[in-house]
N, C-alpha and C positions, 0 to 999 in steps of 0.2 A: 474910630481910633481911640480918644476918649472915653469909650467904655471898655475899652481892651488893656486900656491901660489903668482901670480902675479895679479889672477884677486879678490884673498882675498883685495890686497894692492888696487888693483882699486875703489871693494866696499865699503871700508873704508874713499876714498879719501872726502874732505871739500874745497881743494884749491881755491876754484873759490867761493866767497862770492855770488855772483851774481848768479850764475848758482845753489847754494847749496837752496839760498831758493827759484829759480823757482820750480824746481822740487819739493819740498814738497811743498811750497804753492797748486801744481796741486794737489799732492796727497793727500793734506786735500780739497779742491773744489771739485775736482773729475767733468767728464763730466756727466750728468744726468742717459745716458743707462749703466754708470758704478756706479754710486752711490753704490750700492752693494757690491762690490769689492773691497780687499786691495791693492790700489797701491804698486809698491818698491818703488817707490821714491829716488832711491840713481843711483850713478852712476852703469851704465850696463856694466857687463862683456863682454868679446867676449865669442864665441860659437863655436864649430867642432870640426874637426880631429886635433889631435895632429902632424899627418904626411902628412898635406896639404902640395899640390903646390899649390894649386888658393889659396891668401887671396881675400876676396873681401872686400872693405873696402866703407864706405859710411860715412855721414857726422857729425850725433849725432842721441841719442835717441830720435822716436815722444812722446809728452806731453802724448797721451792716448793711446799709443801704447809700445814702449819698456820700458819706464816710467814706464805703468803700469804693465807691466808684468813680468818684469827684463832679456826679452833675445831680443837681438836684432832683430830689422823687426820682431817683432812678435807683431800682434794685434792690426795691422792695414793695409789698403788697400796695402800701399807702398810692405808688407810682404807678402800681400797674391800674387801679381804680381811678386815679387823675387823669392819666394821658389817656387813656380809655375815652372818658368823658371828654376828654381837650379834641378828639379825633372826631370824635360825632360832632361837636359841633363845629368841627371844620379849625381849630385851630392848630392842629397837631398834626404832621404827615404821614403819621401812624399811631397804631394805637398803643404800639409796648417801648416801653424803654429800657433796656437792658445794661447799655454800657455805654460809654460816650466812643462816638465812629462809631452805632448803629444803625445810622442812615436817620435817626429822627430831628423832623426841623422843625420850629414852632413859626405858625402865621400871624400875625397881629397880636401878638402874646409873649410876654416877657415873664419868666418864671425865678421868684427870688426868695429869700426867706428874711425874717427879721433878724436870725443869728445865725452866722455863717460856720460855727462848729458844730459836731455832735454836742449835747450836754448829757451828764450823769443824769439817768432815770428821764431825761427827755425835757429836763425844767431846768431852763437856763435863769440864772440869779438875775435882779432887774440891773445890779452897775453889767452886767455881760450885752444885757440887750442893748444898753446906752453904747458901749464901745463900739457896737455893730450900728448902731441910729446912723452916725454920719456917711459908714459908708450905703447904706439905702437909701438916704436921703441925696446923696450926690447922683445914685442910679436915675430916684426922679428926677433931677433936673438933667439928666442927662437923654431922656426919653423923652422928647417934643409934643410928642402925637397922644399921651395916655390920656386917657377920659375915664377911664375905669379899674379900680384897685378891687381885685377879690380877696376878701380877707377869709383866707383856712383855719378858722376857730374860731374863738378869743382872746387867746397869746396877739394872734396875728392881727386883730381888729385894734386892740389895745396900740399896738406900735403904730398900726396906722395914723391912727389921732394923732398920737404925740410926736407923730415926723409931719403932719401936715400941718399939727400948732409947730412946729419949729419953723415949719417952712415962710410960716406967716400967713398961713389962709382960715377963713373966717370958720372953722369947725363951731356948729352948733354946742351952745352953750345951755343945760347937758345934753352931751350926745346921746341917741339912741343908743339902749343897749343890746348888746350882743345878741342874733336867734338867726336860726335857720330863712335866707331871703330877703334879713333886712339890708333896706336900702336907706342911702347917707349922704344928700346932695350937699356939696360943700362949691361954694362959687369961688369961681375961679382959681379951680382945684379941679385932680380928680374924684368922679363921685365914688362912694364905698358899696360892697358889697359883699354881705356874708354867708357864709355859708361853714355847717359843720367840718373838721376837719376830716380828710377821708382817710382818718386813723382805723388798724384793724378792730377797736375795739368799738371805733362807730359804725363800720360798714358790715364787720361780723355781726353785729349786735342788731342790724338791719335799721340801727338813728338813723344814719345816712346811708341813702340808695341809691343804686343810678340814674334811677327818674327824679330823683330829687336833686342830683347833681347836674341832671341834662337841662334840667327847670334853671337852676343857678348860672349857666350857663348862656341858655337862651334870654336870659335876663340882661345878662352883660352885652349881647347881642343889640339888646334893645336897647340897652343903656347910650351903647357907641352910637348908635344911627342918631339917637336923642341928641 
């Protein structure tokens, strides 16, 4: 109930002048093969199980993608290459996600991002990420069971630290930097884990693959049981 009523406060959110008319600017343009369709246009909720251990967290809504459909990584390339990879390894009850009421449900996996609107060109300003910190930080304490943060880049690695120095936990002082499987024990926290964004310019590009996604994956696997 508590998180239902936290992702109420998210969809309601205006904070970010700049980020409030990207996104509806999109959703009155709309891309052409969507013309048909009502964007949401508002900030996007998280998605999944209420008693994850993986969060995976990634970086903002895409413009004709979570934008338009109001569930994260849903409806577009980046999503269909995630939940693909969430399926194989058993966290996802299917492998595509299309629309929110598609039948797909997340298993021990909580799907959220560091900033809940679309931004211009995909690079949200760092006071935009701050205004979104509190409400992902309220997420983790709202998640009992997590042991493990996947972080989708290094947008998404970055907020991680700085919500778990918020939270008070002991982040190694300097953290590892950002690469493809690094791992981030933080005690008495969740541990971190990174992996490339599964942007099409990484997965076209073949940086990230889905062997190397299922690897990131099977990581986090080992990480929980750990």
């Amino acid at each position: 109930m508590k998180l239902h009523v936290l992702m109420d406060e998210v969809c309601a959110c205006r904070a970010c002048h700049r980020l409030v008319a990207w996104r509806e600017r999109v959703g009155v343009e709309k891309r052409k093969s969507y013309r048909d369709q009502e964007y949401w246009a508002r900030p996007v909720p998280a998605f999944g199980d209420p008693h994850a251990r993986l969060l995976v967290l990634g970086l903002a809504p895409a413009a004709h993608g979570a934008n338009r459909t109001g569930r994260m990584f849903t409806g577009d390339r980046s999503g269909d290459f995630l939940y693909a990879a969430m399926h194989r390894a058993g966290f996802a009850t299917q492998p595509t996600s299309t629309a929110r009421g598609d039948g797909l449900e997340l298993r021990d996996a909580w799907v959220t991002a560091a900033v809940k609107c679309a931004p211009p060109d995909n690079k949200p300003l760092p006071p935009e990420r701050d205004a979104c910190s509190a409400f992902v930080l309220r997420e983790l304490r709202l998640l009992p069971n997590l042991r493990v943060i996947l972080c989708l880049g290094g947008f998404a690695y970055d907020a991680a630290l700085r919500l778990l120095r918020d939270a008070g936990a002991a982040v190694p002082q300097p953290a590892p930097r950002f690469g493809h499987g690094v791992r981030v024990a933080v005690p008495g926290a969740p541990s971190l884990l990174c992996s490339y964004h599964p942007s099409q310019q990484n997965t076209f590009t073949g940086r990230l693959t889905p062997a190397m996604l299922d690897d990131v994956f099977a990581a986090a696997r080992e990480m929980i049981a750990d």
